[in-house]
C-alpha positions as CSV (number, residue, x, y, z in Angstrom):
1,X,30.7,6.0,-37.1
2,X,32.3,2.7,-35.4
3,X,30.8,4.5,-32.1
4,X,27.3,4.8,-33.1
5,X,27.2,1.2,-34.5
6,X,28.8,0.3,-30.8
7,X,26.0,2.5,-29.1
8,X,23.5,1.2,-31.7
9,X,24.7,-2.8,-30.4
10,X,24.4,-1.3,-26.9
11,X,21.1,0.0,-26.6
12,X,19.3,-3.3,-25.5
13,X,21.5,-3.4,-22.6
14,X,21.1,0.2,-21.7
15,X,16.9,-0.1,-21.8
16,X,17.5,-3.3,-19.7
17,X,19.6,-1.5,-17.2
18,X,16.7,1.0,-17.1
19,X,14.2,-1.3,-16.6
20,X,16.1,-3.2,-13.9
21,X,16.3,0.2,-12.4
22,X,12.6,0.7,-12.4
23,X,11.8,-2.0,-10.5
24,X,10.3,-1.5,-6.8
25,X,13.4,-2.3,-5.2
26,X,11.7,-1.5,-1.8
27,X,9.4,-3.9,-2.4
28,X,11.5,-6.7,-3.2
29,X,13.2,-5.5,0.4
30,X,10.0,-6.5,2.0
31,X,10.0,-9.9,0.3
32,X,13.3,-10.8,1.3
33,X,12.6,-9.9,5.2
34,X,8.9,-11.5,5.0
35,X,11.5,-14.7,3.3
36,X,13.7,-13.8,6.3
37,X,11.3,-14.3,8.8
38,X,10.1,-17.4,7.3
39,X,13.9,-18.5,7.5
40,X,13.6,-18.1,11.3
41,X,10.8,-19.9,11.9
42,X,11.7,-23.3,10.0
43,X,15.5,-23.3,11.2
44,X,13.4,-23.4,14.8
45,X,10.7,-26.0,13.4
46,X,13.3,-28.5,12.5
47,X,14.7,-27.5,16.2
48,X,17.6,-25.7,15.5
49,X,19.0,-26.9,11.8
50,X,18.9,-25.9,8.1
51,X,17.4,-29.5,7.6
52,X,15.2,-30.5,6.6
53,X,13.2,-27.1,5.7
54,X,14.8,-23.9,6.0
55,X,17.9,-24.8,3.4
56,X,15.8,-26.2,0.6
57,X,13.2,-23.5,1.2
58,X,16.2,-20.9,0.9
59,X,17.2,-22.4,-2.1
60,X,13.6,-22.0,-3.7
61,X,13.7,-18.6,-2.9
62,X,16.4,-17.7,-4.5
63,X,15.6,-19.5,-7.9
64,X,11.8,-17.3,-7.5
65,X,14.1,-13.9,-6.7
66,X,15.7,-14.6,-9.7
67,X,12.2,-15.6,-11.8
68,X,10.5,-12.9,-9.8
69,X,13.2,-10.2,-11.4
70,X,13.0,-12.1,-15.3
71,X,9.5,-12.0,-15.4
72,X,9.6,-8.3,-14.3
73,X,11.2,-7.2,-17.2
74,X,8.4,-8.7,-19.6
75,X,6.3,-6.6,-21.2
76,X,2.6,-6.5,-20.8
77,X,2.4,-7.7,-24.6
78,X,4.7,-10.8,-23.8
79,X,2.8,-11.4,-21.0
80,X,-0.6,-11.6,-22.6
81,X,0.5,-13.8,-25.1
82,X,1.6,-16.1,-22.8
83,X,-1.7,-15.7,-20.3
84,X,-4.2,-18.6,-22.5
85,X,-0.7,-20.8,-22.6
86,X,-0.4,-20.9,-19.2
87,X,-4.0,-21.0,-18.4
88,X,-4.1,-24.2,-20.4
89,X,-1.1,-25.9,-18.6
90,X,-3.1,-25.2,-15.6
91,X,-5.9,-26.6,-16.6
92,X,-4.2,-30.0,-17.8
93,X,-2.2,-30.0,-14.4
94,X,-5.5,-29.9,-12.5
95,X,-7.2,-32.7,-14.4
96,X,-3.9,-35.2,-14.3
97,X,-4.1,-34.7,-9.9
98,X,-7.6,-36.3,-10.8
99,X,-5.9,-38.9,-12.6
100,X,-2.9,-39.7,-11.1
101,X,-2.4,-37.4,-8.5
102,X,-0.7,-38.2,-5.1
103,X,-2.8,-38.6,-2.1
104,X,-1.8,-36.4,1.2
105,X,-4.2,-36.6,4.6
106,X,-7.3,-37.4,2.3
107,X,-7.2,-35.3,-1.0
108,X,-4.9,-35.6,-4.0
109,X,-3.9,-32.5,-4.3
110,X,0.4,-33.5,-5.9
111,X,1.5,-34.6,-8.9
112,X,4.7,-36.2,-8.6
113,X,6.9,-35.3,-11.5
114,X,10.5,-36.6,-11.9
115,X,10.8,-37.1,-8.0
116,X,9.3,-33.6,-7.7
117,X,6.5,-32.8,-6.2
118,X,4.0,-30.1,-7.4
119,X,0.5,-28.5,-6.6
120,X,-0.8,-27.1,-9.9
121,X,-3.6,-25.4,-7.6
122,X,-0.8,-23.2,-6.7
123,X,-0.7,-22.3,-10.7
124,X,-4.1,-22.3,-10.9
125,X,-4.9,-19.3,-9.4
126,X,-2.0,-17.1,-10.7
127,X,-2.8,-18.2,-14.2
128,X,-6.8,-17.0,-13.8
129,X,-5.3,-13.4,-13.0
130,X,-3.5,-13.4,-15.6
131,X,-5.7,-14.2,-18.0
132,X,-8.8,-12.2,-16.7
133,X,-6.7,-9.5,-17.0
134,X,-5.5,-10.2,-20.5
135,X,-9.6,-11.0,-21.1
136,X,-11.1,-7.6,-19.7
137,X,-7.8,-5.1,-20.6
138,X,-9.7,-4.5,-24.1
139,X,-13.3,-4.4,-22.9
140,X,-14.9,-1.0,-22.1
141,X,-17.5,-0.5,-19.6
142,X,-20.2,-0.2,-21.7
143,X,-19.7,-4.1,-22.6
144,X,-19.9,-5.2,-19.3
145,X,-23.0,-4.1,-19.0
146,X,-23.6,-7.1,-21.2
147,X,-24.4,-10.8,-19.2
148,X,-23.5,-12.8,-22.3
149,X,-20.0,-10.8,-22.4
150,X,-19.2,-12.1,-19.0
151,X,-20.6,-15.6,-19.6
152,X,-16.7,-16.5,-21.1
153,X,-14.5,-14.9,-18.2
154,X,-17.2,-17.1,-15.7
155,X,-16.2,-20.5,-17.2
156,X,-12.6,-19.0,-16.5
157,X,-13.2,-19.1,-13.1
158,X,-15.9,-21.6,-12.9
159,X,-13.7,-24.5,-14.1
160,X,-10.4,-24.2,-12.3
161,X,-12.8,-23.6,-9.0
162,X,-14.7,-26.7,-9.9
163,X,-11.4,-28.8,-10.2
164,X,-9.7,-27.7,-7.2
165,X,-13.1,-29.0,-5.1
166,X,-13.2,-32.1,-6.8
167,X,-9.5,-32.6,-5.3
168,X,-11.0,-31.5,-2.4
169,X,-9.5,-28.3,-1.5
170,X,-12.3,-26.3,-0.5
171,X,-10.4,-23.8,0.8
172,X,-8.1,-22.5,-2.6
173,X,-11.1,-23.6,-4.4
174,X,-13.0,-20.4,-2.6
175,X,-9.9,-18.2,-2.3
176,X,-9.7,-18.9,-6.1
177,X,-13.6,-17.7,-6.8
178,X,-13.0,-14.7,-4.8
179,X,-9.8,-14.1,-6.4
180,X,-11.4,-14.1,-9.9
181,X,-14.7,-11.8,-8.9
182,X,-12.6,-9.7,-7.3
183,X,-11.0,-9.0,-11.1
184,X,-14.3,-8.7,-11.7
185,X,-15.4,-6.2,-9.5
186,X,-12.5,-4.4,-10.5
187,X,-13.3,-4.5,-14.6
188,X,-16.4,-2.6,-14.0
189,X,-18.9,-5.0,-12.8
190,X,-21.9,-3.6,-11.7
191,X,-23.4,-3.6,-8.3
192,X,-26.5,-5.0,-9.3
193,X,-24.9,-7.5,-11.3
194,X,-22.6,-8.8,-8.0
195,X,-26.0,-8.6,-5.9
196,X,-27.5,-11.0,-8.7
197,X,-24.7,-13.4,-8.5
198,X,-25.0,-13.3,-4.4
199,X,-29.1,-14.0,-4.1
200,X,-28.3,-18.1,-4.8
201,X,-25.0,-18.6,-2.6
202,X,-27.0,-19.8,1.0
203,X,-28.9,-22.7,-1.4
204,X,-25.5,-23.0,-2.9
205,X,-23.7,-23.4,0.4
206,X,-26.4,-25.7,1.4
207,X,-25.7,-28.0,-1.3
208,X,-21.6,-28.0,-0.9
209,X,-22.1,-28.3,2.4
210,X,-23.7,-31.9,1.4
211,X,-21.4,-33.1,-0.9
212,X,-18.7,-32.4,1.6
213,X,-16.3,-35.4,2.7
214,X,-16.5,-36.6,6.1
215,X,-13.5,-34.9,7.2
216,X,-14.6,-31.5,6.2
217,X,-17.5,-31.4,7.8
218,X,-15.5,-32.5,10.9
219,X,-13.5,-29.9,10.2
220,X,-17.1,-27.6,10.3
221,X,-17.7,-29.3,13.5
222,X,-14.3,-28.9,15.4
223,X,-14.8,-25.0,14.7
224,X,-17.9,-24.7,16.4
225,X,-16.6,-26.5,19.6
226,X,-13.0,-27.9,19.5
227,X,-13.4,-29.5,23.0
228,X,-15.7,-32.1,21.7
229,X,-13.1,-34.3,20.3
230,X,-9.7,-33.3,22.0
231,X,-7.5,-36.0,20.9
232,X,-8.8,-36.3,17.6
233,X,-10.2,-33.5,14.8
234,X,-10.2,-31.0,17.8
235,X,-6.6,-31.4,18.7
236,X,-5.1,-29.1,16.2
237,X,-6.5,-26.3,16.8
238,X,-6.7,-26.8,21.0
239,X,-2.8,-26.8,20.3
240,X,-2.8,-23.8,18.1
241,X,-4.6,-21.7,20.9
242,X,-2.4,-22.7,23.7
243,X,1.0,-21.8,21.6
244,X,-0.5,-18.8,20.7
245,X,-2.0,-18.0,24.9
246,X,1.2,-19.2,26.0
247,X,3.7,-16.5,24.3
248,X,2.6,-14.0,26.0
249,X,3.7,-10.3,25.0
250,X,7.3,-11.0,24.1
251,X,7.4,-14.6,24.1
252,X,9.4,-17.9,25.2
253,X,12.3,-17.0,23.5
254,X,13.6,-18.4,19.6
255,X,14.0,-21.7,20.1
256,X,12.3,-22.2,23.3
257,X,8.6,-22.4,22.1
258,X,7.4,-25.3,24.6
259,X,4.2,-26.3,21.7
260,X,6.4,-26.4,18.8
261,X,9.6,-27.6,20.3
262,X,8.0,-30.5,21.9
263,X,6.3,-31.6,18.9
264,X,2.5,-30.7,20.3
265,X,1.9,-28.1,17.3
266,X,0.9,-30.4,14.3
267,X,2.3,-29.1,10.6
268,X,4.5,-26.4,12.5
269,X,6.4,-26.3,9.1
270,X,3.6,-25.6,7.3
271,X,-0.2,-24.7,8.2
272,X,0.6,-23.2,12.0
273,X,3.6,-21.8,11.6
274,X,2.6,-18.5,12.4
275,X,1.6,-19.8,15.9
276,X,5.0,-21.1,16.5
277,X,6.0,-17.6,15.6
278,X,3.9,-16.0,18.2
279,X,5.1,-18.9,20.8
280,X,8.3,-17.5,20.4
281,X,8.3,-14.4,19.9
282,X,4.8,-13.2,21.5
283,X,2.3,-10.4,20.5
284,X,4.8,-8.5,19.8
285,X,6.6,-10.7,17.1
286,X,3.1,-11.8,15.9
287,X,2.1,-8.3,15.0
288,X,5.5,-7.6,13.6
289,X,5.0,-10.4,11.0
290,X,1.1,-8.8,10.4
291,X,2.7,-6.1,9.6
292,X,5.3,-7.0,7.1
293,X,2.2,-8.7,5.5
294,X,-0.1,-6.1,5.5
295,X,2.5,-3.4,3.8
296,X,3.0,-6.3,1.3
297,X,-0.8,-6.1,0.5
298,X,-0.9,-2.2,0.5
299,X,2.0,-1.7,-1.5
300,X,0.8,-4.7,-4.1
301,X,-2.9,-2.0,-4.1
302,X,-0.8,1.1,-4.5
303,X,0.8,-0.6,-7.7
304,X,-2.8,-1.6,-9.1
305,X,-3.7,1.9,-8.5
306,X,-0.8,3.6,-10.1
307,X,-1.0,1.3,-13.5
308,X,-2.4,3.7,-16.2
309,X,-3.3,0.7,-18.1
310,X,-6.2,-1.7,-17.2
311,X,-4.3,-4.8,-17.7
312,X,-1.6,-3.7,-14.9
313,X,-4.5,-2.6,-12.6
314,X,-6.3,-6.1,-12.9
315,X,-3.0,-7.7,-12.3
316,X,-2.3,-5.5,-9.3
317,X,-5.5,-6.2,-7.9
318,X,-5.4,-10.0,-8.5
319,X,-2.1,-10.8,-7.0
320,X,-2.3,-8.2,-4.2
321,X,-5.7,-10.0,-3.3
322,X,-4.7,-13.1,-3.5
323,X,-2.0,-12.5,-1.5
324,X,-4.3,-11.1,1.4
325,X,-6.7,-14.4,1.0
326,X,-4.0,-16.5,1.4
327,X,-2.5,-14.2,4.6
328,X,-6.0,-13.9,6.2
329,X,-7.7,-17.4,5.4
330,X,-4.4,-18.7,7.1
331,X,-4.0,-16.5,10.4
332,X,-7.7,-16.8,10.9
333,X,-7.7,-21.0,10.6
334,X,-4.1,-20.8,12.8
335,X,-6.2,-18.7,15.6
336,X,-9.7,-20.8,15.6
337,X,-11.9,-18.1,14.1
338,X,-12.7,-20.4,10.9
339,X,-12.5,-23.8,10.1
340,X,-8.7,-25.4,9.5
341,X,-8.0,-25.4,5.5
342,X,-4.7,-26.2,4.9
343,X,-3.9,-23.0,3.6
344,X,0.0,-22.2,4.0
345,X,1.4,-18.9,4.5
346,X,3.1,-17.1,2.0
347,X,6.8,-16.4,1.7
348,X,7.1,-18.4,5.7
349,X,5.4,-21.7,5.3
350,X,7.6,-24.8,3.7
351,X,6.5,-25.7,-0.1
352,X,8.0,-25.6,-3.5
353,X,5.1,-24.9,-5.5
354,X,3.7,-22.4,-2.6
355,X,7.1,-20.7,-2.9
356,X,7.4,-20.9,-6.6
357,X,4.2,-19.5,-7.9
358,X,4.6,-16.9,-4.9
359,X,7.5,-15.0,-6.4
360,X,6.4,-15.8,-10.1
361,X,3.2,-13.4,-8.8
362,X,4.9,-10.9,-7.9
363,X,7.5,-11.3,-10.9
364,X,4.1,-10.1,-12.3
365,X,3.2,-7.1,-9.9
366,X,6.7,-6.0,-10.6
367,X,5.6,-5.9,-14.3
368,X,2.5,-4.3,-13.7
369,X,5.1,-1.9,-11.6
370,X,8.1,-1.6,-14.5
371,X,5.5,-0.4,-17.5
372,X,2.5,1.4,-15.3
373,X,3.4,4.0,-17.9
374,X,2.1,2.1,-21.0
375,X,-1.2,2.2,-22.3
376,X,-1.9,-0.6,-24.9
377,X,-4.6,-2.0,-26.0
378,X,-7.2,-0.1,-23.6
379,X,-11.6,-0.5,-24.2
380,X,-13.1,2.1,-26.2
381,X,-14.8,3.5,-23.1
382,X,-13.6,3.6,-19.7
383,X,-15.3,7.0,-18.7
């Protein structure tokens, strides 16, 4: 009897253990060396020393391994309980940078809180996939058939997009509309329906265009012909091209990148640090990191597609697309073929709240991951 009750106490522990067992531990592998590489690059940015990026960033990784894992364990349940909470924090967060945000190179974008500082876009887009997610896991196909049905998860995306412009940040603002009718897409929207949605985006890129700020449409400018203003909105990304010509196959050598070590590659800590990558280490080492990437994106689609639950898939899809977004909005901006965005890149570009929300992502792929098995909660009609 005394063993039973003792087995009885145990069991929580043991279903733990089992879940901890589940989790893509090959995966997480690929995080760690993608976190590895982005170790590299800052020790070189900061020439050679832990400070004043690669240690703290370390650090942040290590508190998001450790979220990453917690939040793995949650049950899709917990989770959707918490989606409208944390969709409303990010909503709040968003409207205070309007308030009282701090301003960086043009755009508030920060909120400084106790001496730390934090992009809530960053939130923003994670807690939109959750909540879509949470939104379309009970709806059968047959309802989205239905406009008026979708006119609800619209304003989800609609909003947060419409905040992260005013900031500006043009550039998460569209990764986060993609992001959302990508979840779309993937819910059952129909074709006609996305073709509807499409007919007004060249008037509605005509009018954004307008109410740019000066410095975007520089920015517009600069990509078209970069030589027209070398010393000033062109500069970046002239030096970005010549880091990236200049590594050759194999490259200069860690620690000997002549762009980056001699200060000519602006934000190599952050925006272009894949070109001091490439500096160093060449075609070579730049494909090498393309391809840790890429297996991150196919692995995060291979967990979408194995969910048997439609709440799992969405949040597969979501975070595995945001991912690639952020991967390829990035290492096109860093090689000239679209405008510079200030887009960082993942896991290896400095930031706290880039880092942070990273892992807490795919603390919520691991979920999807952990219970692909259980169905809860499914639309009447998903044949």
């Amino acid at each position: 009897m005394n063993f039973q009750k003792r087995l009885l106490r145990a069991e929580p522990n043991f279903r733990l253990l089992a879940k901890l067992w589940q989790v893509n531990w090959l995966y997480v592998l690929l995080i760690c060396a993608l976190a590895m590489v982005g170790y590299g690059a800052l020790y070189s940015a900061a020439g050679g020393s832990s400070r004043p990026f690669a240690g703290p960033q370390t650090i942040r990784f290590a508190i998001g391994l450790v979220m990453m894992v917690c939040v793995a364990l949650m049950s899709p349940r917990v989770l959707t309980r918490l989606a409208w909470p944390l969709y409303g924090l990010s909503l709040v967060l968003l409207v205070a940078v309007l308030r009282m945000g701090h301003v960086g190179k043009g755009a508030e974008r920060w909120l400084v809180i106790g001496g730390v500082q934090l992009q809530p876009s960053e939130l923003a887009k994670i807690a939109l996939v959750l909540v879509l997610a949470t939104w379309f896991h009970r709806v059968s196909y047959r309802r989205m058939v239905n406009p008026l049905y979708l006119l609800p998860p619209a304003a989800m995306v609609l909003v947060p997009v419409g905040l992260v412009l005013k900031e500006p940040n043009l550039g998460t603002g569209v990764i986060i509309g993609v992001v959302g009718a990508t979840i779309f897409f993937g819910a059952g929207m129909r074709l006609w329906q996305i073709a509807l949605l499409l007919l007004p985006l060249p008037f509605l890129g005509k009018l954004a265009y307008s109410h740019l700020h000066d410095y975007q449409k520089a920015r517009i400018t600069t990509f078209l012909n970069p030589e027209s203003d070398p010393l000033g909105a062109g500069y970046n990304i002239i030096q970005s091209k010549i880091a990236l010509g200049s590594g050759g196959m194999w490259g200069q050598g860690y620690l000997h990148g002549t762009q980056g070590q001699l200060n000519f590659l602006p934000e190599k800590q952050t925006d272009f640090i894949f070109t001091m990558i490439a500096e160093e280490w060449g075609y070579v080492g730049g494909i090498a990191v393309i391809g840790l990437l890429m297996l991150m994106v196919i692995g995060g689609m291979m967990i979408a597609m194995r969910s048997r639950n439609q709440f799992g898939r969405l949040l597969g899809l979501g975070i595995a697309t945001n991912f690639f977004l952020y991967c390829a909005v990035n290492l096109s901006m860093v090689m000239g073929t679209i405008p510079v965005g200030g887009v960082p890149l993942p896991l290896i570009s400095y930031g706290g709240s880039a880092m942070l929300t990273v892992m807490f992502g795919f603390g919520l792929l691991m979920s999807a991951w952990v219970h692909r098995n259980d169905n809860f909660g499914e639309g009447e009609d998903r044949s």
